[in-house]
Each structure stands twice: as structure tokens, then as C-alpha cells.
LOSEMI-774307 format. One record per residue: z, y, x of N, C-alpha, C, O in turn; residue in three letters. Coordinates in steps of 0.05 Angstrom, whole numbers, plus 5000, padded with zeros to 4 digits. Layout:
N
ZYXZYXZYXZYXala ...
//
This chain:
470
453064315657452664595649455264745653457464655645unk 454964985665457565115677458665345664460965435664unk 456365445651456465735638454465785623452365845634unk 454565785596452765895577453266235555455466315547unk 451366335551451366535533451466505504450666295494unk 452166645494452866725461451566885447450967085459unk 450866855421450367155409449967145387448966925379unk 450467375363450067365341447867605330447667845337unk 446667455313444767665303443267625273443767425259unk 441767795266441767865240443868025222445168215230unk 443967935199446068095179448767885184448867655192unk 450868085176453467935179454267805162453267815140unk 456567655168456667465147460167325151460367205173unk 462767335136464967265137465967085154468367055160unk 463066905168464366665181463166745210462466555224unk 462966945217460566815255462966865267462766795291unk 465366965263467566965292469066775287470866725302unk 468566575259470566265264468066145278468965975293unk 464866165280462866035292463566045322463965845336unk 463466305330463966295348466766195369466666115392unk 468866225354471766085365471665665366472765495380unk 469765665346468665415345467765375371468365185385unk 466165555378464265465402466265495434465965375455unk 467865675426469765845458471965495462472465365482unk 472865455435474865225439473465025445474764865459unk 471064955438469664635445469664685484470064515502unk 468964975484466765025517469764995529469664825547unk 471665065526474065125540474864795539475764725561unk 474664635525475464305528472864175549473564035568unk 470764215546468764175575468964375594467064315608unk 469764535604470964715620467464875624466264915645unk 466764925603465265125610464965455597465365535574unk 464265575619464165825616462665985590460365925586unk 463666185573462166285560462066615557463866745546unk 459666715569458966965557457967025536455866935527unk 459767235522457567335504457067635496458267855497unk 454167525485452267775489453067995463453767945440unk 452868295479454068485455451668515433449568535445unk 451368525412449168615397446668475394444568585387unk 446868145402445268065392442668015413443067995437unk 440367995402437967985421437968285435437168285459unk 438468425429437968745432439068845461438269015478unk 442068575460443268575490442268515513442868615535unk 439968285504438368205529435968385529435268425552unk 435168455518433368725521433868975527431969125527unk 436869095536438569235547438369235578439869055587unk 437369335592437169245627440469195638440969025654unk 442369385627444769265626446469065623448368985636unk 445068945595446068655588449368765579451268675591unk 449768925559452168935560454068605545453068465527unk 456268555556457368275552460268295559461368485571unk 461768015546464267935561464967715552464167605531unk 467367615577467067305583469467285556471467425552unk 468167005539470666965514472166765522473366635504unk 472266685551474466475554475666495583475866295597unk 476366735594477066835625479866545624481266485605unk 479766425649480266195656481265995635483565945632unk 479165885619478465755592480765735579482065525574unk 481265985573482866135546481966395523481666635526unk 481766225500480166385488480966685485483266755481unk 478866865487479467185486481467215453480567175431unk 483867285458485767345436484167575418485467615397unk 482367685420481067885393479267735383477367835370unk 479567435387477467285368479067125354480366925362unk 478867225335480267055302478367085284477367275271unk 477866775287476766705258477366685234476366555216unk 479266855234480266925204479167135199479167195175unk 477867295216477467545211473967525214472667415230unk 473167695187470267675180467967775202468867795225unk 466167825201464567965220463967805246464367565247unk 463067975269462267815293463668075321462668295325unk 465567985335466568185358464368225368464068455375unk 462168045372460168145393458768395376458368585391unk 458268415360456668635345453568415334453068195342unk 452168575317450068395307447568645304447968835289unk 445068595319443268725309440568575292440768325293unk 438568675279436068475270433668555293431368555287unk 434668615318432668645333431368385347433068225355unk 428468325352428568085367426268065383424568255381unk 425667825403424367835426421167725418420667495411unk 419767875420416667845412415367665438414967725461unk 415067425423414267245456410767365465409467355486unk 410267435450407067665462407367805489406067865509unk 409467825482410368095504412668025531415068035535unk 409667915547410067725568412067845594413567705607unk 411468155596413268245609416268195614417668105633unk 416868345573419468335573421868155572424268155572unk 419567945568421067625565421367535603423067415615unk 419567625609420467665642423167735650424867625665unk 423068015632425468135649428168055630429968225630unk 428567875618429567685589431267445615433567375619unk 429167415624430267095642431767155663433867035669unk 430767385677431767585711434567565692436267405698unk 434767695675437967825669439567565668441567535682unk 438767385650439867135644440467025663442666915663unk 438566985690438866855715441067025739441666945762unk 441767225726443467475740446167285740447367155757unk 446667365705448167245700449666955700451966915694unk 447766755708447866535712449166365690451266245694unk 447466355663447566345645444366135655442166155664unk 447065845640444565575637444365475607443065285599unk 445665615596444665585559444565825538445766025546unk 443565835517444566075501445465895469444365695462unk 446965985459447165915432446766175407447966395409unk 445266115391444266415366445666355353445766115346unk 447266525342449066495309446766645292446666895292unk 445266505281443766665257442466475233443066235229unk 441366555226438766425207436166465214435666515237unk 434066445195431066325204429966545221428066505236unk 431466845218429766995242430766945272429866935295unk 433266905258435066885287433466615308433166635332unk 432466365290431466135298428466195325427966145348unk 427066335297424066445307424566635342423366605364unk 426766815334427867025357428666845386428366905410unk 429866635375430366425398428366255416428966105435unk 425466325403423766135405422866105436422865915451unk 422066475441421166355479423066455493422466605512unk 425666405490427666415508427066045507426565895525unk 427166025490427365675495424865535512424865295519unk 423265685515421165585538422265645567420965555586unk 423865735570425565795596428865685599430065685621unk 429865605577432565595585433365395552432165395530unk 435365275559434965055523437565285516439065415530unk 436965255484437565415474438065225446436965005449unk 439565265419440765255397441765435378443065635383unk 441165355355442565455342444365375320443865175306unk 446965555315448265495303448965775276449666005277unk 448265545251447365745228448965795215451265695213unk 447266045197449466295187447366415166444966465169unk 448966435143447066615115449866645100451866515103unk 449466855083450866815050449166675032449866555012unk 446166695042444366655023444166385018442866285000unk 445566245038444265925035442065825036441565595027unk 439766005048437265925056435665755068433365675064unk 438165685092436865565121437465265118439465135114unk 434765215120435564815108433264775097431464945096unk 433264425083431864485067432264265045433464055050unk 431664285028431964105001432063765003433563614991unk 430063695020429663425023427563355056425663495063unk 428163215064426763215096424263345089424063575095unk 422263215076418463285085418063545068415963565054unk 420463805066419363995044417264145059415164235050unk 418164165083416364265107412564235098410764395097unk 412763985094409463895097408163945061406263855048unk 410364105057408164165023407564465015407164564993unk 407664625047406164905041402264855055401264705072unk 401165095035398865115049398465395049399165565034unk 396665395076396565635072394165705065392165565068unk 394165985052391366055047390466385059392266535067unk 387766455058386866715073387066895056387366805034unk 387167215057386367345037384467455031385167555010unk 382267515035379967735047380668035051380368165072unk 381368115028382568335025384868475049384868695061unk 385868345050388768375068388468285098389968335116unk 385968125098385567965123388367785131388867675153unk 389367785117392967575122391967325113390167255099unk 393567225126395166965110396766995088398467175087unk 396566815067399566795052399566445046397666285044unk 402666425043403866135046404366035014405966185002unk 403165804998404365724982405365424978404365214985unk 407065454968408565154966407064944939407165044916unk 406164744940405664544927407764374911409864314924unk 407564274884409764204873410963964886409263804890unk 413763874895415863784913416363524898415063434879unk 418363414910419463234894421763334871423363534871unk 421263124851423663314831426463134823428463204809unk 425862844838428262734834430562694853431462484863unk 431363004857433463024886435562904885437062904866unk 435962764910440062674912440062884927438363014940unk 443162914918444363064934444463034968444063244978unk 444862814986444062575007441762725028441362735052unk 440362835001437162945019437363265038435863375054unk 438763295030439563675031439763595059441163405066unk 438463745076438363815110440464055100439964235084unk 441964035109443664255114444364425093443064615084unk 446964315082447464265056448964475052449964495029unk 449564635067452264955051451965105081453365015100unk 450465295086450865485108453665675116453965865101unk 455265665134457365825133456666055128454466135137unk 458866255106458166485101457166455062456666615045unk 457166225062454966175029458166235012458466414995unk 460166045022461965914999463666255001464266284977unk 464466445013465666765012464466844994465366914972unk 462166855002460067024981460466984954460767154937unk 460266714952459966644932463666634914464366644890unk 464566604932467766714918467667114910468567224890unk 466467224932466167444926465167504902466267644885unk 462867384897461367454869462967364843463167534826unk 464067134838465967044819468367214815469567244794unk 468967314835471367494829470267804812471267874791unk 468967894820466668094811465368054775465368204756unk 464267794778463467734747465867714736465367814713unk 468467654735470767584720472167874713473267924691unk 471968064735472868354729471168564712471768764699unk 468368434717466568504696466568464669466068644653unk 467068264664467568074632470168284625470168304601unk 471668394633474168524626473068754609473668804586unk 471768874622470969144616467769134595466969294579unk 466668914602463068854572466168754554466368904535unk 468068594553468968564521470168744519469768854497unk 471768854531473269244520472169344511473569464494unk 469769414509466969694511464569564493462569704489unk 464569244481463369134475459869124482458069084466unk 459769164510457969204517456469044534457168814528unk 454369024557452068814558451468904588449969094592unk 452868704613453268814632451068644643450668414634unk 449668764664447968654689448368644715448068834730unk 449268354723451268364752448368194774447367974771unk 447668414794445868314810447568224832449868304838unk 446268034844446767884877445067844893442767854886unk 446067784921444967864935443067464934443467294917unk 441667444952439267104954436167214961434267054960unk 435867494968433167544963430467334953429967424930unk 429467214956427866974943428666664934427266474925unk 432466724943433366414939435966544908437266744905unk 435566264889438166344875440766194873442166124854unk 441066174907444265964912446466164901448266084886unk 446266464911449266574903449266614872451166604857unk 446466664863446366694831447966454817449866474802unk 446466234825447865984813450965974813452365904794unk 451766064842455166014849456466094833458265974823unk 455466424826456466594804457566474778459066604764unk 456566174770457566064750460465984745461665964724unk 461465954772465165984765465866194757468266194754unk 464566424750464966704734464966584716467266534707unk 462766494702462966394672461166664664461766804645unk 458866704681456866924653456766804636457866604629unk 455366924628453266724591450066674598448466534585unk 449466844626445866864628446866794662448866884675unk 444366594670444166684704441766554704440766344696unk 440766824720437666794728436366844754436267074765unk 435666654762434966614784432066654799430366614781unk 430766714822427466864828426266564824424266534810unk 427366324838424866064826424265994803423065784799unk 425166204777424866164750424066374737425466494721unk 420866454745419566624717421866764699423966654695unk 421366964690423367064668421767074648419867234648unk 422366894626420166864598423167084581425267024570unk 421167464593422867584563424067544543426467544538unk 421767504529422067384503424567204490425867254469unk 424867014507426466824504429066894515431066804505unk 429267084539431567174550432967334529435367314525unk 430767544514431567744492433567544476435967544478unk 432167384461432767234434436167194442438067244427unk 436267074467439466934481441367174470443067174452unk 440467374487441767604486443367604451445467554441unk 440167714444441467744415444067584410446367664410unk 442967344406444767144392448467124399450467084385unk 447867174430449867244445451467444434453667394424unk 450567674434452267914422453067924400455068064393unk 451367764381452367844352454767544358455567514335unk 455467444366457367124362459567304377461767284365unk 459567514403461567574419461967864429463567934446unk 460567964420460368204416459668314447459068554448unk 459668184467458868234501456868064506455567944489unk 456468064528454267814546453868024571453268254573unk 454667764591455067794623452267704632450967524620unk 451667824650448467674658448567654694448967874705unk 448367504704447667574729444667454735443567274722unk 443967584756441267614768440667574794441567764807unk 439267384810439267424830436867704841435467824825unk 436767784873435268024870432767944864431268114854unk 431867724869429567674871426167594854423867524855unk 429367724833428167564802424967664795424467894790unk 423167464795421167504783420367534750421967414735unk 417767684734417067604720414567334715413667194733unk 414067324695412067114689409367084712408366884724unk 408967294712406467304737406567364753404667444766unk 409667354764410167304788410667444811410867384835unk 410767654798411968034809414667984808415767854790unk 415868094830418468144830419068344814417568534812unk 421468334798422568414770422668774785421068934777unk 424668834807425268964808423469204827421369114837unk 423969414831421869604846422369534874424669484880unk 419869524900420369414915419369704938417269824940unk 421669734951420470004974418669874977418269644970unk 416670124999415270075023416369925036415769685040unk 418370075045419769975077421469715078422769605061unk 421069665097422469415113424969395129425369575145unk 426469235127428769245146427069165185424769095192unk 429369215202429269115219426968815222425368765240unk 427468695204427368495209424768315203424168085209unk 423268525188420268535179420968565146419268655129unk 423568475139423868305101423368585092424268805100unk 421868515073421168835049424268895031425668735020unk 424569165032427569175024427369124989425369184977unk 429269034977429068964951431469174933433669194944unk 430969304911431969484907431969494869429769394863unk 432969544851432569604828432769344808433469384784unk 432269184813432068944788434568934768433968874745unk 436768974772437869044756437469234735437569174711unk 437069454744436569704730433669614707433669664683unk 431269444721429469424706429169264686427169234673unk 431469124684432368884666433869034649433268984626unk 435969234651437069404630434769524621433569424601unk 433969724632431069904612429569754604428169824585unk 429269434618426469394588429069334558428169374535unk 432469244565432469114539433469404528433069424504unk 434469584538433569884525432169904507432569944483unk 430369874520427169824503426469734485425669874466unk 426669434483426869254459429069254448428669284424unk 431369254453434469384437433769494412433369434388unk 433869704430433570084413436170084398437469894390unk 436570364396439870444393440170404368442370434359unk 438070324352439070274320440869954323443169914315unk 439369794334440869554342443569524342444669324332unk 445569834362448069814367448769944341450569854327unk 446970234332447970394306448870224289451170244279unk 446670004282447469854260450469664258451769664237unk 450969544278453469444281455669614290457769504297unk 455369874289458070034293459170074327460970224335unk 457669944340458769944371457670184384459070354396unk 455570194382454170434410452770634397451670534377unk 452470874400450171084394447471124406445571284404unk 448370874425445770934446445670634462447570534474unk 442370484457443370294474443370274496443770044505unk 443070524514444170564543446970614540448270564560unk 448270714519451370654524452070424522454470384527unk 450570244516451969904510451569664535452069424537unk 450269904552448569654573449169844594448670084595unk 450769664615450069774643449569514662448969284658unk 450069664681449669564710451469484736453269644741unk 451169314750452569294771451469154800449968954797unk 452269244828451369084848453569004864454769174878unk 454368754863456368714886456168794921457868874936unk 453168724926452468924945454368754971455268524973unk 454569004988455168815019456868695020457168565040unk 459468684992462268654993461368345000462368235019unk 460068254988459167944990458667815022458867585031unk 457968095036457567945068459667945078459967755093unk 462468175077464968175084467168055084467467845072unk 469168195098472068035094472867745102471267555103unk 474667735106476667455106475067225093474567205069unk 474067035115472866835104474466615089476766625099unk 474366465075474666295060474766005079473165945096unk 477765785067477665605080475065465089474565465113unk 473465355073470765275076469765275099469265105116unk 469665585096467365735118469465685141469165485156unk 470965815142472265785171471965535178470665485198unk 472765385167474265035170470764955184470664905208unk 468564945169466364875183463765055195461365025196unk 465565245201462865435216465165415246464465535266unk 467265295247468265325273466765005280465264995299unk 467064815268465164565270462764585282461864445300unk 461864785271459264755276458464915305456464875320unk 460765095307460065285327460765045360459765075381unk 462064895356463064685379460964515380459564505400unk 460664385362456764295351454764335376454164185395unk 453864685367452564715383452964785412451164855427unk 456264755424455864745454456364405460457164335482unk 456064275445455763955451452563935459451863835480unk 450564045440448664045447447664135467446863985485unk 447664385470446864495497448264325526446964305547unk 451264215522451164025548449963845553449563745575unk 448763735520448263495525444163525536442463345537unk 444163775541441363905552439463905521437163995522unk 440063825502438463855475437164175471438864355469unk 434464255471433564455464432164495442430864315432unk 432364795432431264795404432564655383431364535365unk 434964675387436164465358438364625345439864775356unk 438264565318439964655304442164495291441864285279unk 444664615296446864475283447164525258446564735246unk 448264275247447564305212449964235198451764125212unk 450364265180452264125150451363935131449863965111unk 452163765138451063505118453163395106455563415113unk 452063245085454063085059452562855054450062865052unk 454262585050453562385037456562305023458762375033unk 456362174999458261984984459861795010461861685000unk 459661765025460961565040462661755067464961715075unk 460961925076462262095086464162295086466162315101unk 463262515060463562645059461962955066459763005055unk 463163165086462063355097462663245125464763125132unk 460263305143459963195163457963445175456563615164unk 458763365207456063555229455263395245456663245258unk 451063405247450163405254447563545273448663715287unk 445263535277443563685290441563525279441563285272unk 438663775279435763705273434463895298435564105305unk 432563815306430263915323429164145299428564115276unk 429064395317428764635298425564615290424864785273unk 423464425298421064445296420664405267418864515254unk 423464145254423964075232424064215207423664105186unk 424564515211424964735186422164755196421964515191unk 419564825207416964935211414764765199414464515204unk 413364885187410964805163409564755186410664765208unk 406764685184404064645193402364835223400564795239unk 404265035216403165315227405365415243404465565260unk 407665385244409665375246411465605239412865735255unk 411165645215412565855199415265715191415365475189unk 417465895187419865745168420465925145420566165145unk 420965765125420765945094423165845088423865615092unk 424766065076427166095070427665825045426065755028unk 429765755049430965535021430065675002429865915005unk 429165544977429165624955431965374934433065164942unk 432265514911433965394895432065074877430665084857unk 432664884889431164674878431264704847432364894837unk 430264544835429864754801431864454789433464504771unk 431664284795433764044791436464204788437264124766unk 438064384798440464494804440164704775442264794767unk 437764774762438564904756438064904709435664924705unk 438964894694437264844667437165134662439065284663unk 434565194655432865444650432765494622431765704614unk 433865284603433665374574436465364568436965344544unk 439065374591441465514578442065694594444065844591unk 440265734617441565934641444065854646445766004637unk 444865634660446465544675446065324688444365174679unk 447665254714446965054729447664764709449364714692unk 444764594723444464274711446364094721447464124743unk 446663864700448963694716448563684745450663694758unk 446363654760445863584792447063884804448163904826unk 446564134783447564424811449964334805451164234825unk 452064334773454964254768455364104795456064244814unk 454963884799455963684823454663744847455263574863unk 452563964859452064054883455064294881457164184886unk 455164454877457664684876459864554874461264644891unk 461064364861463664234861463664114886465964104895unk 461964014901461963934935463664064956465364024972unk 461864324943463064524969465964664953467864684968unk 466264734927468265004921470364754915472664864915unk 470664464910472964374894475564404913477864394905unk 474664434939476564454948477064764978478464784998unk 475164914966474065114991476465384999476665505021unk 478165414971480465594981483065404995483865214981unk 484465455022486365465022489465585014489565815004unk 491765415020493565575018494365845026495566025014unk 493365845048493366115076491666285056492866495050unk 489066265042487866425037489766645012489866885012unk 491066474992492966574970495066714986495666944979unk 496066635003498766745019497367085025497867325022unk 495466915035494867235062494667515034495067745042unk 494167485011493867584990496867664987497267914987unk 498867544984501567654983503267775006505167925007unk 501767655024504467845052502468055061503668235073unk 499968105060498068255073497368475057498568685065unk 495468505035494968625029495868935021494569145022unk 498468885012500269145012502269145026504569195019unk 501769095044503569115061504169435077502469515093unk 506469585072507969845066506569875099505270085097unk 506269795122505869895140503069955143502370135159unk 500669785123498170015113499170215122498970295145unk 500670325100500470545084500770765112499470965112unk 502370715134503670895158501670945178501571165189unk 499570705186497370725211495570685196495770605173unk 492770785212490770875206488970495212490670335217unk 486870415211485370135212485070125244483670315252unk 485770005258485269885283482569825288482569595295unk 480169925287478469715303478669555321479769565343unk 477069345308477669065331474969155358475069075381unk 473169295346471069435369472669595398472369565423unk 474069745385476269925406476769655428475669685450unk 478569385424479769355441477769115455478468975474unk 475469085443473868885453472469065472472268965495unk 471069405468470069445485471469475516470069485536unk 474369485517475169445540474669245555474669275579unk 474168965543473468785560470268735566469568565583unk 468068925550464769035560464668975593466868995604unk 462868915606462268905630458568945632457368995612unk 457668925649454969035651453068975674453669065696unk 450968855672449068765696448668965713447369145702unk 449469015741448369145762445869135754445968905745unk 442969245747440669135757439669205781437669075787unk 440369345797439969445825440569205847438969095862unk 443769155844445369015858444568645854445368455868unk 442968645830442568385825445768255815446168005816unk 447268395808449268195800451868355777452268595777unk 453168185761454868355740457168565751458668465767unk 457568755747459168925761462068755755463768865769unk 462868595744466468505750466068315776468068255789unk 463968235782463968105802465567825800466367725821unk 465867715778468367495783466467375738465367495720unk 467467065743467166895719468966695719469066535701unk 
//
């Protein structure tokens, strides 16, 4: 294999340009060529194909540092509908322009699905990417315990899972820490700890949401904060019992930290929070408010005599707010972890693709004898019956629901990955960088500015890339 393509897509995430340098340094030690694609699927659906080569005579392009968060290529949630027989036609012409004999996806489960009928034409991989920690799965056969059922009403399908196994090793986890999880999840801890500053000043009753949409990996992580509550969407919220905590909580400490993942359901199984209409790109229904609806019900049940009576608040909306860490969690300076094995993984997957492997995904695995280690699974492996892939959920083993905090098994899943996930470099870059007086003089460099000089673009007339040279 002489020359393969690149690309990242979906939402971003701290680690896809150490994924990708992963992948430029492995291809550059087999002396093969790598393009990559600007924006994702969206590029090959561009008649242009806008692109550029990340290893011009196999040396990696100097604006790729994996220290630095985000993806140079750009990232969209646009992707290739294999129905649509045409455009997957004119998908392969470009590819074959280019002379491009592999592709590698930096994404997660859409990114997987998006990859699917390129891979009937050309082998293809992927190499994965979440904050959410989704993509994987708990134990090999979790795959074979959805069913699906019809609706009448809806004329749909909907997928439910059957109860699993519940006595997990750790051993079992297909793909055990997604690059991009362990940032996030430093992001959020830093966030609950600045929070706790200001609920004991103000003696008040903070609600810190995160991001996991139906999974509660970053909720859980959140526990090196040290809330007092974390609640997660695979765990019903029994009010009632959540109230009572509360109480008890405030009157012993006069605060209580709560975090929430977004996804948080109640008892019957509604998501807690108000859910738009609309959809992202990507089909996912956007998720919006659960925080807020978790303060107004204990509003509710509170009531401001609650705070009157103890002298703190006049109002129990003055005693209770809110917070979203929000995208900060997908940004910035990745974390040793992430860098250290999303560049792994990204070399991973151009082993595979030489080695002609299609449809496979490179993974993160852990055993006691190993350690952290990379391997690959046949992507058919994440697909149920039907061949749907359903996002990780938080195994309920990881988690005890009657203290709201992780169980001895999550304690020793999270100490895997965080006991040793910050580097030295990471504390340093905090002292020589951050204030550093020449900020203060120039304006932020985009790293976009000097990558688009090296953009190039498919003739489609001419049948061939206008630099004329690889």
C-alpha cells in the first residue's frame, strides 16, 4: 500500500491531532503516503476533494502537534448515505483520482456506520475517538442482548437491551478508555473543585451537568472532584431518595455538589431534562436543560422556608444554582494519556490497513499482566443483530446507586486510566505558557491560516490533483 487517506469526523475531541501524528509517524516508517481529507466525510462529497499531503517526502507536516487539541484537518457530522448509489460513485472516482488505496476515520460509532460503503470499495478502519467513552463495549457478547421491537404507532423500530452479565472483570472491556475520555474528564474535575469553592462560601446547592449523552463515564470520572451526589442516565432517579441525601447533606455541611450526567433519566424513563425537536447533524436529538430541571423540582420540594429557617437564603432559588461545563470538556491541550495512546492507536490503524484488514477498529485494551495495550476488533463486533451500534452505556457494577458514587469495581476501573494520566510536560506547560507576557502583545495564530496554505484540490475536469506531484 503506497498511499492512503485520512480524516476526522464528528465532534472534536483533545486527542485526534496526537491520532493522527500517530498515524503520519507509523506511515512515514513504512514509507507510505498520507493524504488527508479537509472536513471530514463532507471532503469526499466536495467534487473538489479539498486535502493535503501530511508527510511530503515522509516528514511529518510541522503544524501537526499533538499537543495541540482539535483536528488540522477540520471535522464535520456530515456522512455518506450508502442508498445513494450515485454519490458513493462519485466517492470512489475522487478517491481513485487521488490514488488513495486506504482510508482511516478518526471518529466514533457514527463515524464507524459513515465508513461503512466506502468499505465495500476500498478497506478502510477505524481509529477511535469520544470524550464520552462510548465506543466499545462492556464485555465481548453485549452485542447479542438487544432486541428489537416494532412500534405501530411510529411505524419504527426501537432497540432494547436485555439484562447483561453483572459479574464484570475489568479484562472484558473491548476497548477500555477512548482517546479524548481521560481530558474530559480532567476538565470536569477541575470545574467541580472550583465549584465546591463558591456552594461552601454562599452555602449553597450547586448542579454541575456533563457532557455522556446516554452514557455516565464522564459523570462517574467527575468523582476525583469529590461531589457528594453523582448521577448518572443508566440509573432511574428515585426523587425521593435523592431529596432525603440532599437534606441530610446540607444540614451536616451546609453545601452539596451534585453532578449529573445529561442524560439523566427519571423513574419511567423520560429523560430528566427538556429535549428540543431538533437534531444535530448527526441525527442525535439535542439534549438541553436537565440541570435546570433538577434545581426547580428541589425548588419545589425545598421551599424557601427550608433556607428561612436556617438563616442562609431568602429564597430557595438563591441557595441553588446551576452549571454546564459544556464544550470546555471537548477542548484544549490533551492530557498525557490521551496523547501517549491516541498516537498508538493512530499507527494501529495504518498497520492495519497495510496489513489489507478491512472494517476494523483499533482499540485500547487492559489486562493485569499487560497492562494498557493496542489491539484491533472486526467492526461487525460493536453491531447487534440488525446491525445497529449502540453507544457504551456505564455498566451498573462501576457504579453504587445508594451512595452516588463509583463502586469498588468503577474506584479500580478510573484508577487504570487517571493513576498515572497527567504528565510532567502537562504541569510545566501550565507555568512557562500560560501567561506568558508575549500573549498579552499578538493576537491567537490560527493553526487553520497556515494549514490552509498547504489545501490542494481535485482537478475534476483534468482527472487529476492540481499540485500534480505526491
Amino acid at each position: 500500500m503506497r498511499r492512503i487517506a485520512l480524516l476526522t469526523a464528528g465532534g472534536d475531541t483533545p486527542a485526534l491531532n496526537a491520532t493522527i501524528f500517530g498515524a503520519v509517524e507509523r506511515a512515514n516508517e513504512l514509507r507510505v503516503q498520507v493524504v488527508g481529507i479537509i472536513k471530514g466525510f463532507g471532503g469526499l462529497l466536495d467534487p473538489n476533494v479539498p486535502h493535503i499531503r501530511l508527510n511530503p517526502l515522509y516528514s511529518t507536516l510541522p503544524e501537526l502537534d499533538p499537543r495541540c487539541g482539535g483536528t488540522i484537518l477540520g471535522s464535520s457530522r456530515t456522512y455518506i448515505d450508502e442508498s445513494h448509489a450515485g454519490e458513493l460513485q462519485l466517492v470512489k472516482k475522487r478517491l481513485d483520482q487521488l490514488g488513495i488505496e486506504g482510508l482511516i476515520c478518526i471518529g466514533g460509532d457514527g463515524t464507524l456506520n459513515g465508513m461503512q460503503p466506502i468499505s465495500q470499495f476500498m478497506p478502510c478502519v477505524l481509529a477511535p475517538k469520544t470524550i464520552d467513552n462510548d465506543l466499545g463495549l462492556n464485555y465481548p457478547d453485549e452485542t447479542n442482548e438487544w432486541v428489537r421491537e416494532s412500534n405501530p404507532e411510529t411505524q419504527k423500530y426501537k432497540y432494547r437491551k436485555m439484562p447483561g452479565k453483572q459479574d464484570l472483570e475489568l479484562d472484558d472491556i473491548v476497548n477500555f478508555a477512548t482517546p479524548g475520555y481521560a481530558t474530559a474528564v480532567y476538565v470536569c474535575v477541575q470545574g467541580v473543585q472550583r465549584i465546591r469553592s463558591t456552594a461552601e462560601s454562599h452555602r449553597r446547592i450547586a448542579i454541575i451537568e456533563v457532557m455522556g449523552r446516554e452514557s455516565g463515564y464522564l459523570a462517574l470520572g467527575a468523582a476525583y472532584g469529590q461531589p457528594d451526589i453523582i448521577l448518572i442516565p443508566e440509573v432511574p432517579l428515585d426523587y425521593e431518595r435523592f431529596e432525603r441525601r440532599v437534606r441530610d447533606l446540607y444540614e451536616i455541611q451546609k453545601n452539596v455538589v451534585i453532578v449529573i450526567g445529561e442524560g439523566l433519566r427519571d423513574q419511567d424513563g423520560k429523560r430528566l431534562g427538556d429535549i428540543s425537536k431538533s437534531v444535530d447533524p448527526a441525527g442525535n436529538v439535542i439534549f438541553s436543560g436537565a440541570a435546570e430541571v433538577l434545581q426547580n423540582m428541589l425548588i419545589e420540594s425545598l421551599g424557601d422556608h427550608y433556607f428561612v429557617s436556617r438563616k442562609r437564603h431568602d429564597l430557595a432559588k438563591q441557595a441553588t444554582f446551576t452549571r454546564k461545563i459544556g464544550h470546555t470538556q471537548r477542548g484544549g491541550r490533551p492530557i498525557r494519556f490521551d496523547r501517549h495512546y491516541a498516537t498508538q492507536l493512530g499507527g494501529k490503524a495504518v498497520d492495519l490497513l497495510v496489513q489489507r484488514q478491512n472494517n476494523y477498529v483499533a482499540i485500547l485494551q487492559w489486562n493485569e499482566q499487560q497492562g494498557f495495550y493496542v489491539s484491533s476488533i472486526n467492526g461487525n463486533s460493536l453491531r447487534d443483530a440488525w446491525r445497529g451500534i449502540h453507544a457504551r452505556t456505564l455498566h451498573p457494577a462501576f457504579y453504587d446507586e445508594h451512595r452516588y458514587q463509583p463502586s469498588k469495581l468503577g474506584v479500580n476501573y478510573l484508577s487504570k486510566i487517571f493513576a498515572n494520566a497527567v504528565g510532567s510536560d502537562d504541569l510545566e506547560i501550565l507555568r512557562e505558557d500560560l501567561f506568558d507576557t508575549g500573549h498579552l502583545k499578538t493576537r491567537y495564530q490560527s493553526i487553520n491560516v497556515s494549514v490552509h496554505k498547504h489545501i490542494r484540490y481535485l482537478n475534476t475536469e483534468e482527472g487529476s490533483d492540481h499540485s500534480q506531484q505526491f
